[in-house]
C-alpha positions as CSV (number, residue, x, y, z in Angstrom):
1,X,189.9,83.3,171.8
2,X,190.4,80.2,170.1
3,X,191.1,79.8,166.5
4,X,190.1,77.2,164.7
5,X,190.8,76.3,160.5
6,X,187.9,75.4,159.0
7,X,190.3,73.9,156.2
8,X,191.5,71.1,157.9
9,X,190.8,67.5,157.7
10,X,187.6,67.3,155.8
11,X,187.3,70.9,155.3
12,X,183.6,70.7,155.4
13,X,180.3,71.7,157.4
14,X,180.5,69.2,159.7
15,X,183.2,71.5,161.0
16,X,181.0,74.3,160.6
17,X,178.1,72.8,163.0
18,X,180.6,71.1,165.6
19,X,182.3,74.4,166.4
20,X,179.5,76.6,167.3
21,X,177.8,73.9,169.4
22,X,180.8,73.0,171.0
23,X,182.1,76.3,172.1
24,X,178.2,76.7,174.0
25,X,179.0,73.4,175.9
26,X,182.8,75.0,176.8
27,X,181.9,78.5,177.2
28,X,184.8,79.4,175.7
29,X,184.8,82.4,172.8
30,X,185.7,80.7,169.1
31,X,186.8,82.1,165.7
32,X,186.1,79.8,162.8
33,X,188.5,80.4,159.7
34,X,188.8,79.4,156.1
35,X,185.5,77.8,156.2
36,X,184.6,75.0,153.8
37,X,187.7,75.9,152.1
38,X,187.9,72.2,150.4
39,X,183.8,72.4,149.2
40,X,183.3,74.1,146.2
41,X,181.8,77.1,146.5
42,X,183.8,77.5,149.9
43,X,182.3,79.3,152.6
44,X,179.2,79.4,154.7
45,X,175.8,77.7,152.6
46,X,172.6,78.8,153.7
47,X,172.0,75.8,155.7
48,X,175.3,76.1,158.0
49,X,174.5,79.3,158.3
50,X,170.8,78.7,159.7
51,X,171.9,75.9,161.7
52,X,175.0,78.0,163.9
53,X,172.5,80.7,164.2
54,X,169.9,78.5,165.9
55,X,172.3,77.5,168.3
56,X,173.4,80.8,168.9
57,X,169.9,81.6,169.5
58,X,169.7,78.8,172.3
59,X,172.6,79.9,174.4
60,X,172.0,83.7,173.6
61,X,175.4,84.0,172.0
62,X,177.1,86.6,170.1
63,X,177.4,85.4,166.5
64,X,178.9,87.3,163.9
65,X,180.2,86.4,160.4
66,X,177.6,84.2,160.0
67,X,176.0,84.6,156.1
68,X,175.9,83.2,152.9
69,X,179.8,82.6,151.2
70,X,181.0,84.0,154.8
71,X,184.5,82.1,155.4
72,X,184.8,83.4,159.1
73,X,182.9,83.5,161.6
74,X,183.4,84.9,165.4
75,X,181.1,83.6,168.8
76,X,181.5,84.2,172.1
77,X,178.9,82.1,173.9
78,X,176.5,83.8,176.1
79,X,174.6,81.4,179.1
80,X,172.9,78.2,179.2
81,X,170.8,76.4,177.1
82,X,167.4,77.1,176.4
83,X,164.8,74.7,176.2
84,X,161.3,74.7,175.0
85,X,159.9,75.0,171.0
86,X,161.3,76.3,168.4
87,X,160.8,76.6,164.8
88,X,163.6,77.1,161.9
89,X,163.3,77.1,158.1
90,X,166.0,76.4,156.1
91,X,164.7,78.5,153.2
92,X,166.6,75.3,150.6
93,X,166.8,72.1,150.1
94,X,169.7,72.1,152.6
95,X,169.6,69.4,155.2
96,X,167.0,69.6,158.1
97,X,168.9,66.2,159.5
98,X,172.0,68.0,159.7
99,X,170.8,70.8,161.0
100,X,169.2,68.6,163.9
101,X,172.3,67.1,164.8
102,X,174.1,70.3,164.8
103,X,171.7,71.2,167.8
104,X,171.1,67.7,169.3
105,X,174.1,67.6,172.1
106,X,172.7,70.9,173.0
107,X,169.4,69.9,173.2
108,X,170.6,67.0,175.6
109,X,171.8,69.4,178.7
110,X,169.3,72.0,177.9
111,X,167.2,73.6,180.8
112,X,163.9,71.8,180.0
113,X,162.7,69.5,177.5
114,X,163.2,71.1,173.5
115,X,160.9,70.8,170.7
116,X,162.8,71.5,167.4
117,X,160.5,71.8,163.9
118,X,163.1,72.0,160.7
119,X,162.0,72.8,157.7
120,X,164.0,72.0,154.3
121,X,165.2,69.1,152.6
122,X,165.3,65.5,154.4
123,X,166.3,63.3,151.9
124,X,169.2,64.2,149.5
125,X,173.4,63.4,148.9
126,X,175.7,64.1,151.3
127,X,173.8,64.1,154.6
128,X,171.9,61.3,157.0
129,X,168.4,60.9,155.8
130,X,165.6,61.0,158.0
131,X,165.3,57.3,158.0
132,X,168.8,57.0,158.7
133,X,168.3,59.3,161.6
134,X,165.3,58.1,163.2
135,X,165.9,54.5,162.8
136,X,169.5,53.8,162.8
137,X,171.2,56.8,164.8
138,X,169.1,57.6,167.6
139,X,168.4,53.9,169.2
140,X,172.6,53.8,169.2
141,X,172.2,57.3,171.4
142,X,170.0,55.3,173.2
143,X,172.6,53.3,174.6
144,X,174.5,56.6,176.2
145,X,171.2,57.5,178.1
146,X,170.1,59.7,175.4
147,X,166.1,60.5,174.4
148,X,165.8,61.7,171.1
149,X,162.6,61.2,169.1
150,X,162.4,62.5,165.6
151,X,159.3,62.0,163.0
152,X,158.9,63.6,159.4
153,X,156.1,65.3,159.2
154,X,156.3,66.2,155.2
155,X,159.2,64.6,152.6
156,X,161.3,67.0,151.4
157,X,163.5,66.5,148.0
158,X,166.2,68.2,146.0
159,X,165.7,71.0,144.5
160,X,162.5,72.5,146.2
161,X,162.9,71.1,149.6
162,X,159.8,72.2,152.0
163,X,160.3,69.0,154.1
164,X,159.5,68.8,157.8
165,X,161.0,67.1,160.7
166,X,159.8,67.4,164.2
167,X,163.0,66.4,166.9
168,X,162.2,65.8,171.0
169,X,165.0,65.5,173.5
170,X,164.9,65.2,176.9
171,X,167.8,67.1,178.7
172,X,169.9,64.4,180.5
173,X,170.2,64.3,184.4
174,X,173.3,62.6,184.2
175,X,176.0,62.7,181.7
176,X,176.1,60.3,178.9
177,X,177.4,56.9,179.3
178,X,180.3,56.1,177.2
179,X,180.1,53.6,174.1
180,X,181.1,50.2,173.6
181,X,181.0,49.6,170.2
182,X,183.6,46.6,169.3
183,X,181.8,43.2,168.6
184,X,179.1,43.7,165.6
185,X,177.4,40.3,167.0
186,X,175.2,38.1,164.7
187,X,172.4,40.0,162.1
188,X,169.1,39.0,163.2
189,X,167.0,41.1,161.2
190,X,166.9,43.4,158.3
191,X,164.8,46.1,157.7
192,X,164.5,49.0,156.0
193,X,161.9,51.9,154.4
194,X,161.4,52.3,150.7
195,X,159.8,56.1,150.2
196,X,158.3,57.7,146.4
197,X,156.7,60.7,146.3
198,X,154.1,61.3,143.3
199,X,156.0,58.4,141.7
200,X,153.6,55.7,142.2
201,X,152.4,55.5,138.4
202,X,156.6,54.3,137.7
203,X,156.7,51.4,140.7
204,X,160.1,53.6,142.0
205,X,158.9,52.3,145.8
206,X,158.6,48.7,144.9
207,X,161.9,48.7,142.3
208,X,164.0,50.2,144.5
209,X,163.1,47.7,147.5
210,X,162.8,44.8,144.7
211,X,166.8,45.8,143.8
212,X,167.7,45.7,146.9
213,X,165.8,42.5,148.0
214,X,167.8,41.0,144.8
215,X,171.1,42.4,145.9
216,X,171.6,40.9,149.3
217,X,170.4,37.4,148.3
218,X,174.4,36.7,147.7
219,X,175.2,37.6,151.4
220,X,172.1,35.4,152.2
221,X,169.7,38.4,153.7
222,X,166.2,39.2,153.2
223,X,165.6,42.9,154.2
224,X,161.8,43.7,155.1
225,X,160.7,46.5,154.0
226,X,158.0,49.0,154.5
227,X,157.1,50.7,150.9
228,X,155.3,53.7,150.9
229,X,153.9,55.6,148.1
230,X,153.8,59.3,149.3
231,X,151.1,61.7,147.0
232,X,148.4,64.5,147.5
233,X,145.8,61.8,147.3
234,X,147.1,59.3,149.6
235,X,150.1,61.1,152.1
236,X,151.9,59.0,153.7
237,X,153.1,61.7,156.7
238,X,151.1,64.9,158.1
239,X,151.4,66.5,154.7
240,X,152.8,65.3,151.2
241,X,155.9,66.6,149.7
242,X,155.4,69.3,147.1
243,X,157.4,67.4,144.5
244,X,158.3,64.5,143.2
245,X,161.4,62.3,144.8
246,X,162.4,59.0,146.9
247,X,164.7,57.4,149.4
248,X,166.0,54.0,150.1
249,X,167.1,53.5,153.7
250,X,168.1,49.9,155.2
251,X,169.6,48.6,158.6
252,X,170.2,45.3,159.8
253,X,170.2,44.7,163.9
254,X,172.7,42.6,165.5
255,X,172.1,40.3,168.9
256,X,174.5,42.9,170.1
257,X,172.6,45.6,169.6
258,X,173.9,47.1,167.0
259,X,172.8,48.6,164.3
260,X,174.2,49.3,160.6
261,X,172.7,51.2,158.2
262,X,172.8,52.4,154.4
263,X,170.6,54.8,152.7
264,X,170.2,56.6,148.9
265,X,168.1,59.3,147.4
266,X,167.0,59.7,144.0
267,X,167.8,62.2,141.8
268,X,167.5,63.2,138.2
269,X,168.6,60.3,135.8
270,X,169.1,58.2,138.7
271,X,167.4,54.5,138.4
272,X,165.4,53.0,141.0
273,X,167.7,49.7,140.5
274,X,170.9,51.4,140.9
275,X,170.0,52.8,143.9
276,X,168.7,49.3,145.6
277,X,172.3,47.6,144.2
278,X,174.4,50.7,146.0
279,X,172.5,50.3,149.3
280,X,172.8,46.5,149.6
281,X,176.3,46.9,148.4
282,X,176.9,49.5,151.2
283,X,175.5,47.8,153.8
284,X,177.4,44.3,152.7
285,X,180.9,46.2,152.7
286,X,179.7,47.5,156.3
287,X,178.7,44.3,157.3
288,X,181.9,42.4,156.5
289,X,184.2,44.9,157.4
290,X,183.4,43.9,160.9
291,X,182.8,46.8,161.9
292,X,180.0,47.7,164.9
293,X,178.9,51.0,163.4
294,X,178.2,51.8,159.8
295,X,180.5,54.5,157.8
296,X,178.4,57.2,159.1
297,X,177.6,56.6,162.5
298,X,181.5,56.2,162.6
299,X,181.9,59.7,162.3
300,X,178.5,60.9,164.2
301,X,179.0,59.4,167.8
302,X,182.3,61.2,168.2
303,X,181.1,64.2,170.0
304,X,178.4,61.9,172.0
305,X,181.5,59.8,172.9
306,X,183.2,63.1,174.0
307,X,181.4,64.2,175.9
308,X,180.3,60.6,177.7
309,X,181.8,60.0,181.5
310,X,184.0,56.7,181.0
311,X,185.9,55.9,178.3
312,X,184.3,55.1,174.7
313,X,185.6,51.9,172.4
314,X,184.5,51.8,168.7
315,X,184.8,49.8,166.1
316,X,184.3,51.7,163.3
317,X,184.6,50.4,158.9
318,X,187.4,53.0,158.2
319,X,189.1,56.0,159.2
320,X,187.4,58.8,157.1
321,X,188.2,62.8,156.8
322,X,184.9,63.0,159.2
323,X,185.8,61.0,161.7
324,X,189.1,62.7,161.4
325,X,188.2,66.2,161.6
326,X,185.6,64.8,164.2
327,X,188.4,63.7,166.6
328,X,190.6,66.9,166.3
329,X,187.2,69.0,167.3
330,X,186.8,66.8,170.3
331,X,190.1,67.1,171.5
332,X,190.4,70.9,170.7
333,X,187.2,72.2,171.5
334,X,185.8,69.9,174.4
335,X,189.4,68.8,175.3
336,X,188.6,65.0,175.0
337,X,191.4,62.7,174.3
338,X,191.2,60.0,171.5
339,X,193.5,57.8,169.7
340,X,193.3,55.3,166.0
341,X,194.1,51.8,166.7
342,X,193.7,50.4,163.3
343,X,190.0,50.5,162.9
344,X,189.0,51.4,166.5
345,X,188.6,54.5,168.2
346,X,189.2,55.6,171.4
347,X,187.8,58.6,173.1
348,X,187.9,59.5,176.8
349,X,185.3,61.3,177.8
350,X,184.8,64.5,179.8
351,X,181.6,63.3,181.4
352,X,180.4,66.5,180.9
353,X,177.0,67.6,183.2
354,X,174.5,70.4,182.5
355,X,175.4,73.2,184.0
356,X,173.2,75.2,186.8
C-alpha cells in the first residue's frame, strides 16, 4: 500500500481530493497521512470529506477514515468508474467547485456519460468560483479533448451556502491530448461576470464591475461585463440564493487561445471597490508575467497534463505550494514525470485510457 503525507508541500485539500481520485485511475490501494496538517484546524473538513466519499462511491471502493477532523484515511479502490446521475450535498458552505474537480478526471474515463448535482457554496475564498470554472477552466480542458459543461443552478455564499451546480462530462474515447501552454499571444477581448444577490438596493453588481472597469484603464483594457442582480423577485439562475452575497470573476482571451482569469467574493466588511481593484490587479500581474495560464489554472491542469498521451509544456506565473504538491501527486500516484524550468512545467504524460 502506498503511503502518502498529507503534510507535504502545500499541506492542504487539494491533496486530500487528488489522492483518492488518483488511486481509482491506478488501482492501486492508498493511505493518506497527516492530512491538512499545515490548515488550521488540520484534518478532514466536511467538504473533503464528502468529496473522497463520492469518488469512492463511483469506483465502489473501500474508504475508511474518512470524517470530520480525521487525519488518515485508508482506500483500496474497487472497479471502474461509474457513470450516470448523481446527487451530493455538501451540508456547508464548503466548495461545490472543488468538490467537482475532485471527481472531474474520473468523470472523463467513466463507463457512460455522468451527471453530477453539488450542492453547497460556489462562491467563497480559497477555491475556483463557478465563473472561474465554467468560463475560464473548462474551454482550456477543451483543448485536451475534454467535454465538461457546468451551469449554476442557485448562488451559493459564505456562511449558509445551499448553492447548486449541475457538471456534464462525456467519458473520453481516447486519452487526453497533452497541453501546449507557452506563448500567451495577444488579448483580444475581456470579459467577465459581475454577480449580487439581494444586494441590488446597494449597486454592489455595478460597483464592483465599475472598480474594475476603472482599474484596468492603466493597462489600457476595457473588460465587458455581464452584471446581474440575483433576488427572490427577479432570479437570475433556476433558483435564487437564500442569502445575501457577490462575486467578481474576469478573463481575458488571447489570439492563442488562451485564457487568464481572476475572480473575488464578497464577504463581511468587504467593499465592492476593493474587490474590483484586486481582480484587475490580479489579472494585470497574470497578464504581464507572461505567463499562458493564470495562478490557478497553473496548478489545476497538472493532473489533466498527467494523465494526457504526449508530453505537456506550460507556462505558468509562478511556482506555487499547489502546483508543487500537484507535481509530486502526479509523479507518485499516476507515475508521470515532470520537471521546473524557471516558470515552465513539464509533465510527460501517461496517456492513460479507460479501462474495459
Amino acid at each position: 500500500m502506498l503511503i502518502i503525507d498529507g503534510g507535504r508541500k502545500s499541506g492542504s485539500g487539494t491533496i486530500v481530493r487528488d489522492v483518492v481520485p488518483f488511486a481509482i485511475l491506478t488501482g492501486e490501494p492508498v493511505r493518506l497521512i497527516h492530512i491538512r496538517a499545515r490548515r488550521e484546524p488540520p484534518g478532514l473538513r466536511p467538504q473533503h470529506a464528502k468529496a473522497i466519499e463520492a469518488a469512492a462511491r463511483l469506483n465502489g471502493g473501500h474508504l475508511s477514515g474518512a470524517h470530520t477532523d480525521s487525519r488518515e484515511i485508508t482506500f483500496i479502490p474497487g472497479k471502474g468508474i461509474a457513470g450516470g446521475k448523481f446527487a451530493w450535498d455538501i451540508g456547508t458552505a464548503g466548495s461545490t467547485t472543488m468538490m467537482a474537480l475532485s471527481l472531474l478526471p474520473l468523470a472523463l474515463f467513466a463507463d457512460a456519460p455522468s451527471e453530477y448535482r453539488i450542492k453547497g457554496g460556489l462562491f467563497q475564498d480559497f477555491a475556483p468560483s463557478a465563473f472561474h470554472v465554467a468560463h475560464v477552466l473548462l474551454p482550456m480542458l477543451g483543448l485536451t479533448g475534454a467535454q465538461v459543461h457546468l451551469e449554476i443552478l442557485r448562488p451559493g455564499y459564505v456562511p449558509r451556502g445551499n448553492g447548486e451546480i449541475l457538471v456534464r462530462a462525456t467519458p473520453l474515447n481516447a486519452p487526453l491530448r497533452p497541453f501546449h501552454l507557452t506563448d500567451p499571444g495577444r488579448v483580444t477581448a475581456i470579459r467577465g461576470v459581475s454577480l449580487a444577490s439581494h444586494l441590488e438596493e446597494r449597486q454592489v453588481a455595478d460597483r464592483m464591475a465599475g472598480a474594475c472597469r476603472e482599474a484596468t484603464k492603466a493597462d489600457g483594457l476595457e473588460p465587458e461585463f455581464d452584471i446581474l442582480h440575483d433576488s427572490t423577485t427577479t432570479p437570475v439562475f433556476a433558483r435564487p440564493s437564500v442569502q445575501s452575497g457577490a462575486v467578481l470573476a474576469v478573463w481575458a482571451e488571447t489570439d492563442t487561445g488562451c485564457r487568464i482569469g481572476a475572480d473575488m467574493a464578497g464577504a463581511r466588511g468587504r467593499p465592492a471597490e476593493r474587490i474590483g481593484h484586486k481582480v484587475a490587479a490580479d489579472l494585470s500581474d497574470d497578464l504581464a508575467s507572461g505567463a499562458a495560464v493564470d495562478r490557478h489554472l497553473a496548478d489545476q491542469l497538472i493532473p489533466y497534463a498527467a494523465l494526457a498521451e504526449g508530453t505537456s509544456t506550460i507556462r505558468v506565473p509562478r511556482i506555487t505550494d499547489h502546483v508543487e504538491a500537484r507535481l509530486w501527486l502526479a509523479e507518485d500516484l499516476l507515475g508521470a514525470k515532470t520537471r521546473i524550468e524557471g516558470n515552465r512545467i513539464t509533465i510527460e504524460g501517461i496517456g492513460y485510457r479507460r479501462k474495459a
